[in-house]
N, C-alpha and C positions, 0 to 999 in steps of 0.2 A: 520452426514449430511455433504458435502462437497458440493461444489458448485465452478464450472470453469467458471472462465470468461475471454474471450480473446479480446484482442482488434488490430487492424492490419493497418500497415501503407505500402503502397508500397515501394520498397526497395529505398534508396537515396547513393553517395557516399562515401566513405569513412566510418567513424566509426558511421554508425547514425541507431539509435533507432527505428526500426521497427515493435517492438511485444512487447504487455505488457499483462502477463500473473496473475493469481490470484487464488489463492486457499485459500476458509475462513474454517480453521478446529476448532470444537471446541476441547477446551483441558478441560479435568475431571480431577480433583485430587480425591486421592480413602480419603482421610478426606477433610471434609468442614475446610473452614480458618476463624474466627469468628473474627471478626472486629470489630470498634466503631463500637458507636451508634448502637447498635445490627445488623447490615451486617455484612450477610454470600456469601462467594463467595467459590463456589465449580466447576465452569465452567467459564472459560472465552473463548474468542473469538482472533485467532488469524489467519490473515490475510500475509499468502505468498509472494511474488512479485517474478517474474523472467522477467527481462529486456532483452530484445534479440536485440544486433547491425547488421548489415547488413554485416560484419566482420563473422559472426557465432559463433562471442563472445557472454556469456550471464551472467548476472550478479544478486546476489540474497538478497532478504529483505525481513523483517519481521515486522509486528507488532500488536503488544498485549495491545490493552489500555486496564487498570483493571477499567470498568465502576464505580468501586465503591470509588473510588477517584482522576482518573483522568478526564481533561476536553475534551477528546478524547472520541468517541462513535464507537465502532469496528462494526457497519450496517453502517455506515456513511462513515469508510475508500474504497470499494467498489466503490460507487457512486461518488465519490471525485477525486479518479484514473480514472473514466470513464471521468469525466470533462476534467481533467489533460492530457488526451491522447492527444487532438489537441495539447496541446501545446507540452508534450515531443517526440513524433512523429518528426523522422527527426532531432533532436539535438544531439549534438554531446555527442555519451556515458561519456566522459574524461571533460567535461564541465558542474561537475555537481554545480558550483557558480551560472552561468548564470542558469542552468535548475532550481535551487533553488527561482532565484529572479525571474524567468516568472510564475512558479509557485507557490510564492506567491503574484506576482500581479493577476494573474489567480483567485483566492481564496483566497480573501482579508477575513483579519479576523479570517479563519481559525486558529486553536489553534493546529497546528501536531508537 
């Protein structure tokens, strides 16, 4: 199952953030990995990102919480970036300090 999610901001000048793109793939390992406490993890969830500047630069991320020990929920990264649009929309791609602390006053709390 794959699932595309796009989100779109009208273009601004210089190097600014336009499109944030998303693809959540699952990944299967062909042996289950047995873990404490008796968890088994044979599929995790990981989540794409392609950042697109107005430049026609575009820039790419991943990630992979493994539900069964971290504080990250991979249904949750998805919805999170959808919040996140308003704010990275139109920030400058090379400004990722600043896009870091609006986006975590954006989503106070958050554990990413």
């Amino acid at each position: 199952m794959r699932r595309d999610t796009q989100f779109m901001h009208e273009g601004r000048p210089g190097m600014k953030i336009t499109r944030l793109t998303l693809w959540q793939v699952p990944l299967t390992s062909h042996i289950a990995y047995n873990m404490s406490d008796g968890k088994i993890c044979d599929t995790v969830t990981s989540t794409i990102l392609r950042l697109d500047a107005d430049n026609g630069l575009s820039g790419w991320g991943e990630v992979c919480p493994i539900p069964h020990y971290l504080p990250a929920y991979a249904d949750g990264v998805a919805p999170a970036l959808g919040e996140l649009a308003a704010v990275i929309f139109g920030t400058d791609a090379l400004g990722v300090e600043a896009m870091m602390h609006a986006a975590d006053h954006h989503l106070q709390g958050h554990r990413y």
